[in-house]
C-alpha positions as CSV (number, residue, x, y, z in Angstrom):
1,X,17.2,3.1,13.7
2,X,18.0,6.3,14.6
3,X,15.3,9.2,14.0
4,X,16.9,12.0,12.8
5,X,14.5,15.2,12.7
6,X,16.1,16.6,9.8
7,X,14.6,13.6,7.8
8,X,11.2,13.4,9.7
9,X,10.9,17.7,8.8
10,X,11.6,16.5,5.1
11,X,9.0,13.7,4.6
12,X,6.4,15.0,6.7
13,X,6.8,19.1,5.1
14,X,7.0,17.7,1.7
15,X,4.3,15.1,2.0
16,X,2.0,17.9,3.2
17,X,3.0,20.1,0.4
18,X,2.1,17.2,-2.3
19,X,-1.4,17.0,-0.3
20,X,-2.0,20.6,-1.1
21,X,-1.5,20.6,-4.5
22,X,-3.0,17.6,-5.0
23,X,-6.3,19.2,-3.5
24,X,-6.1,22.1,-5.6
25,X,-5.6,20.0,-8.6
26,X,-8.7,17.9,-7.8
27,X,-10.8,20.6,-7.0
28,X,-9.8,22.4,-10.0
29,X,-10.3,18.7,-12.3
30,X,-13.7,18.5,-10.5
31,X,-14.7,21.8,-11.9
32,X,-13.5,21.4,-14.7
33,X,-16.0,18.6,-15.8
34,X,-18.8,20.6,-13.3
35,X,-19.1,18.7,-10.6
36,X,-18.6,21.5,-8.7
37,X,-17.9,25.4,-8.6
38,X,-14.3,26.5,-9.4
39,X,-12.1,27.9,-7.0
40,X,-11.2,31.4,-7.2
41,X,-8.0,32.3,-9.2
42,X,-6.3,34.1,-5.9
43,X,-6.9,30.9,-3.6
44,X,-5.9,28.9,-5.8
45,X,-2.0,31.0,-6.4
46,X,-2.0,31.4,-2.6
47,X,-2.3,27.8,-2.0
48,X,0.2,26.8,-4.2
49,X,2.5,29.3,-2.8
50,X,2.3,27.7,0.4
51,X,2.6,24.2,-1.0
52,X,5.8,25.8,-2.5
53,X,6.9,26.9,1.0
54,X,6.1,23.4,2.5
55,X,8.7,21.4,-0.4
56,X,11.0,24.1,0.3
57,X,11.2,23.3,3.7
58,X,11.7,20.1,3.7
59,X,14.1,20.5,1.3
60,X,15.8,22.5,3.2
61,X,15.7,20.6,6.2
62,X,16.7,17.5,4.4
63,X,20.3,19.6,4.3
64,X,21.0,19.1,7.8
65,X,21.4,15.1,7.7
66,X,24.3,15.5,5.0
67,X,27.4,15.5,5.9
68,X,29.3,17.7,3.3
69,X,25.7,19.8,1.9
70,X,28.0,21.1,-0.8
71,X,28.2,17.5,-2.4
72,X,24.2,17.4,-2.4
73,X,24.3,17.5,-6.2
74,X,26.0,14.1,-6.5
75,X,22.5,12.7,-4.6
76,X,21.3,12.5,-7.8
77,X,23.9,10.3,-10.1
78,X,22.4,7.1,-9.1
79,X,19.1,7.8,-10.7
80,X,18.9,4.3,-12.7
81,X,19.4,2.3,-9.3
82,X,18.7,4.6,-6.1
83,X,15.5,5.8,-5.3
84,X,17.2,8.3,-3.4
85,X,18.6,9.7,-6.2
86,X,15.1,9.8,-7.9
87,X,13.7,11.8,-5.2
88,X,15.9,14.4,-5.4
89,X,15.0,14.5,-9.1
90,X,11.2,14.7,-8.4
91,X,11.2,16.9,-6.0
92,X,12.8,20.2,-7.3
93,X,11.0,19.4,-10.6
94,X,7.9,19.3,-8.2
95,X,8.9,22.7,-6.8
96,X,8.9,24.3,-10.5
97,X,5.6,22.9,-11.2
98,X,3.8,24.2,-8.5
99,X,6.0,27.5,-8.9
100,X,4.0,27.2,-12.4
101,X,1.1,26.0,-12.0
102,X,0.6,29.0,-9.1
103,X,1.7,31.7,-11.2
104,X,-0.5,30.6,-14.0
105,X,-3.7,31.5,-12.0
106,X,-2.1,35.3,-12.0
107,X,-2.7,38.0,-13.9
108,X,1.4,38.5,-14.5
109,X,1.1,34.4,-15.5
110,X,-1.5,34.7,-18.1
111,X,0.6,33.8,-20.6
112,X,1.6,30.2,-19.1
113,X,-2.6,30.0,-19.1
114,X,-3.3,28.0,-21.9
115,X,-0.9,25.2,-20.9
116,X,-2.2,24.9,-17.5
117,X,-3.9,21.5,-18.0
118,X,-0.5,20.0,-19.1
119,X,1.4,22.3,-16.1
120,X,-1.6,20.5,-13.7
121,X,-1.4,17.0,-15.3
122,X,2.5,16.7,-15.0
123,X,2.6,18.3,-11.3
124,X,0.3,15.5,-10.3
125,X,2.1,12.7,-11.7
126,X,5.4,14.1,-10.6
127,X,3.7,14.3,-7.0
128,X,2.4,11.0,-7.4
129,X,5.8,9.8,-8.2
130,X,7.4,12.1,-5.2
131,X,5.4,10.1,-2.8
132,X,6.7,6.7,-4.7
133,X,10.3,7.3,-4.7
134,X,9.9,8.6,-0.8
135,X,8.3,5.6,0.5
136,X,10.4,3.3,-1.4
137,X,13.7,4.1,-0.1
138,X,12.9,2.7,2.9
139,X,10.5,-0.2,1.1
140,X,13.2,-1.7,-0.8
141,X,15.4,-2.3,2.3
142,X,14.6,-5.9,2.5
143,X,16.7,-6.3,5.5
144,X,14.7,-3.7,7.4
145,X,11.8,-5.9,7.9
146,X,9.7,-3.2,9.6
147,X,9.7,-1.2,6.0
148,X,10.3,-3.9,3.6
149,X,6.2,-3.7,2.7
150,X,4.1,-2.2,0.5
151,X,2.4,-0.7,3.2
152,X,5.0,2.0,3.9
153,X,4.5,3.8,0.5
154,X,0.8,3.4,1.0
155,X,0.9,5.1,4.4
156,X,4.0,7.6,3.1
157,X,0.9,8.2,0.2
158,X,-1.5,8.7,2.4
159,X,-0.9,10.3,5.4
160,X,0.8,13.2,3.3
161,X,-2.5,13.6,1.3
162,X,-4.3,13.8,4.7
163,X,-2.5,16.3,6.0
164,X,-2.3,18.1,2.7
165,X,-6.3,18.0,2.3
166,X,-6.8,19.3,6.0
167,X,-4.3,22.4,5.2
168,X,-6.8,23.3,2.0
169,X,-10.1,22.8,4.2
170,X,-8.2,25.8,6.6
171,X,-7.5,28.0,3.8
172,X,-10.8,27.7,2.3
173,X,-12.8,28.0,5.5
174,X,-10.3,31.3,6.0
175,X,-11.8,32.5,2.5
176,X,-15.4,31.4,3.1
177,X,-15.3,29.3,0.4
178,X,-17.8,26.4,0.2
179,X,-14.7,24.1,-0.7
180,X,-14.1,23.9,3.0
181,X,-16.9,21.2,3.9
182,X,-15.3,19.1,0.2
183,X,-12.1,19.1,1.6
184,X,-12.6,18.6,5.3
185,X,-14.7,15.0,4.2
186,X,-11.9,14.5,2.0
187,X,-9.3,15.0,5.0
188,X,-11.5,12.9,7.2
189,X,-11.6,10.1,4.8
190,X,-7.9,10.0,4.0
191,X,-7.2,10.7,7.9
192,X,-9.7,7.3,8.9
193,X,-7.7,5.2,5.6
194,X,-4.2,6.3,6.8
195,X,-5.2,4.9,10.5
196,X,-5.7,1.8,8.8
197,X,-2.8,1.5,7.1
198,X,-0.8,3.0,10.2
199,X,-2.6,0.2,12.7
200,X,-1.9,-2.4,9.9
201,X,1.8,-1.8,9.9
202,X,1.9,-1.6,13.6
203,X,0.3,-5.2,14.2
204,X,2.4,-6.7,11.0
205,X,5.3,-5.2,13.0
206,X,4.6,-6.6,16.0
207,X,4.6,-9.9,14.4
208,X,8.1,-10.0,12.6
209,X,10.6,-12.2,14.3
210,X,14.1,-11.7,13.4
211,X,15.9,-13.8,10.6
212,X,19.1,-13.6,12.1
213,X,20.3,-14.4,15.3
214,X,23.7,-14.2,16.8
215,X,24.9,-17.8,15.7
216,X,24.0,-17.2,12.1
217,X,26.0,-13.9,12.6
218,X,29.1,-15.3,13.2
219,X,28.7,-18.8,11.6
220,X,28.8,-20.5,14.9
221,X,26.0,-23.0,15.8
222,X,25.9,-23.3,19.2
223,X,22.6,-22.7,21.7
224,X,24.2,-20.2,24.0
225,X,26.1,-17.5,22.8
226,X,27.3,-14.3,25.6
227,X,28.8,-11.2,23.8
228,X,31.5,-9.8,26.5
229,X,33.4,-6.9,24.9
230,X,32.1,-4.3,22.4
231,X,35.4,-4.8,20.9
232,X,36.4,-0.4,21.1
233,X,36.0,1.8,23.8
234,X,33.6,5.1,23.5
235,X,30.8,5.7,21.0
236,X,31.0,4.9,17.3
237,X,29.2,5.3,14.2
238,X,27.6,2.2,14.5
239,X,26.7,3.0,18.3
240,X,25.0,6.1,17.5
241,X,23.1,5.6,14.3
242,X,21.1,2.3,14.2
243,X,19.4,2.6,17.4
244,X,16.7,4.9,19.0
245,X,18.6,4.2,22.4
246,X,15.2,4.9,23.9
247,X,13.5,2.7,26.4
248,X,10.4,0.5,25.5
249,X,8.1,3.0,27.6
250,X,8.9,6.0,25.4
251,X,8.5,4.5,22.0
252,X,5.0,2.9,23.3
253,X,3.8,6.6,24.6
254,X,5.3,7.6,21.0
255,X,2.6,5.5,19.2
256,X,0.0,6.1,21.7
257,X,0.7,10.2,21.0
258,X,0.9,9.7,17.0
259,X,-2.3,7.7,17.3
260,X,-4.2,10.4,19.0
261,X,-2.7,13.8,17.7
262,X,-2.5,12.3,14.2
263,X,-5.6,10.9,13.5
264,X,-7.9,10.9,16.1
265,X,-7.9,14.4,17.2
266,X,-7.4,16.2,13.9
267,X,-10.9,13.8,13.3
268,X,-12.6,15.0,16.0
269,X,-11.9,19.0,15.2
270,X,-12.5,18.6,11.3
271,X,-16.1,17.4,12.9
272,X,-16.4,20.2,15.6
273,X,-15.7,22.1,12.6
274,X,-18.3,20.8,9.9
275,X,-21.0,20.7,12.5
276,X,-20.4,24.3,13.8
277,X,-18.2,25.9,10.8
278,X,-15.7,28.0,13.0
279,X,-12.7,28.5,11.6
280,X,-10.8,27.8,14.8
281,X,-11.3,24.4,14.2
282,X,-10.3,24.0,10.5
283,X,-7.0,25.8,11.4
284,X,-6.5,23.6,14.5
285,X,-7.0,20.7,12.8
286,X,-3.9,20.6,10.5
287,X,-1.4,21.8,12.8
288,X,-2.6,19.3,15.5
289,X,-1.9,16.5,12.8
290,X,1.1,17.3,11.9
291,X,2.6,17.2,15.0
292,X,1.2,13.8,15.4
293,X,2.6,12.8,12.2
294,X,6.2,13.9,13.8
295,X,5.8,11.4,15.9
296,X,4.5,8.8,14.1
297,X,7.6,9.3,11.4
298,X,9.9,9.0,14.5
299,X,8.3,5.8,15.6
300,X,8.1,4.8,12.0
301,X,12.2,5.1,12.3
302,X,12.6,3.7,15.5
303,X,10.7,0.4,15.2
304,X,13.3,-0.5,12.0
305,X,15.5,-2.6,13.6
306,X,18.6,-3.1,12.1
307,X,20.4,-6.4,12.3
308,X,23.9,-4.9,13.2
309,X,22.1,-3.9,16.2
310,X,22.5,-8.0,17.3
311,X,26.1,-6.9,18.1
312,X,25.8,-3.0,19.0
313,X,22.7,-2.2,20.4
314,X,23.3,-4.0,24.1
315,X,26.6,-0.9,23.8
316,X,24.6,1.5,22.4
């Protein structure tokens, strides 16, 4: 398939605002029952904020892959069938929990105050179910064997949370919080379980053959088949959409690049930054990952190989 970076800014923004809030939710849930000190009331409104901004983001960049943005609305009629259409549900109801659940930590929100458990609980289920209905658009394409696994809503799941986790260790450190070192080892231990998953879906991937060849295409058994004519002159739809039309070399450097910046370095600086508590580091870390997740998302759309590409891709 084709990446388009209007879709990789959506999932990769949005899965890193769901991180955020997820962190301030847990650290918040932690304190609650004393495990650990609670944050402080401003943090924890500033943080949300910039969760806020992150969904925004991506929702906003998510305009730029529709054709007609006026008709966005209708994204959402299918909800019964399309997971699409759920995750256009989820996430502006999302947005105006974390708008809440922010505000409620201000003095002009005191009033939403005593239902912040219920504002906190339903944010993190709705998040939860953001990062469901995200990876299972492209898990329920059976015929996209590179995404038809459970894997890809794990790693959807993860990786966001990551890079969500690693976003609240900087704005902590920024504070001088003692949260920092909690959510750094947090970041670090989602960061080492999201290379698993990644690497797992890499070597499944290299494994899958494809199930249809160009006889059972076209309903024609015979062993040697030669496609001569693209049957239209010029680029089409079908040309432009369902193939990376990159060579082999790039998308290997790709996975080499979103191995590093996405996991390994953002590792290595979270590390630097525990063992010498600089703040350099903890803000490094983040935006270092997140351009490695860019380009794992692109690889993750390039590897799917779509079986009209049988006919297309040798014109592509």
């Amino acid at each position: 398939m084709r990446p388009a970076l209007s879709v990789i800014l959506l999932t990769t923004l949005i899965g890193a605002g769901q991180g955020l809030f997820l962190a301030m939710l847990a650290a918040e849930l932690g304190a609650h029952f004393e495990a650990w000190r609670a944050l402080p009331e401003v943090f924890v409104a500033r943080a949300a904020a910039l969760a806020l901004v992150l969904l925004i983001g991506g929702l906003a960049a998510s305009f730029f892959h529709l054709g007609r943005p006026l008709r966005a609305w209708r994204s959402a009629a299918q909800w019964r069938s399309s997971w699409l259409s759920r995750e256009v549900i989820a996430l502006p109801a999302l947005m105006g929990l974390v708008a809440l659940y922010g505000g409620a930590h201000l003095e002009a929100g005191a009033a939403l105050r005593p239902h912040l458990a219920w504002i906190g609980l339903l944010g993190g289920i709705t998040c939860l179910a953001l990062y469901l209905c995200t990876g299972m658009i492209y898990a329920c394409l059976r015929f996209l064997q590179e995404w038809a696994t459970p894997l890809t809503v794990v790693n959807f799941t993860v990786l966001g949370a990551a890079s969500g986790f690693s976003v609240a260790a900087a704005l902590a450190r920024l504070d001088g919080l003692d949260a920092a070192s909690g959510y750094a080892l947090a970041a670090l231990a989602l960061t080492a379980l999201g290379l698993l998953g990644r690497v797992a879906t890499l070597l499944r991937n290299a494994r899958l053959r494809p199930k249809s060849t160009l006889a059972t295409a076209i309903g024609i058994k015979h062993p040697r088949i030669a496609q001569s004519a693209a049957g239209f002159l010029g680029s089409a739809f079908n040309t432009r959409e369902f193939f990376h039309c990159r060579p082999q070399t790039f998308v290997r450097a790709m996975k080499w690049s979103f191995l590093g910046a996405g996991f390994v370095l953002p590792a290595l600086l979270l590390g630097v930054g525990l063992a010498q508590g600089a703040a350099v580091w903890f803000v490094a870390a983040p935006l270092v990952q997140w351009l490695g997740l860019l380009a794992e998302r692109w690889v993750f759309f390039a590897e799917a190989n779509h079986p009209q590409n049988l006919y297309y891709r040798a014109f592509a």
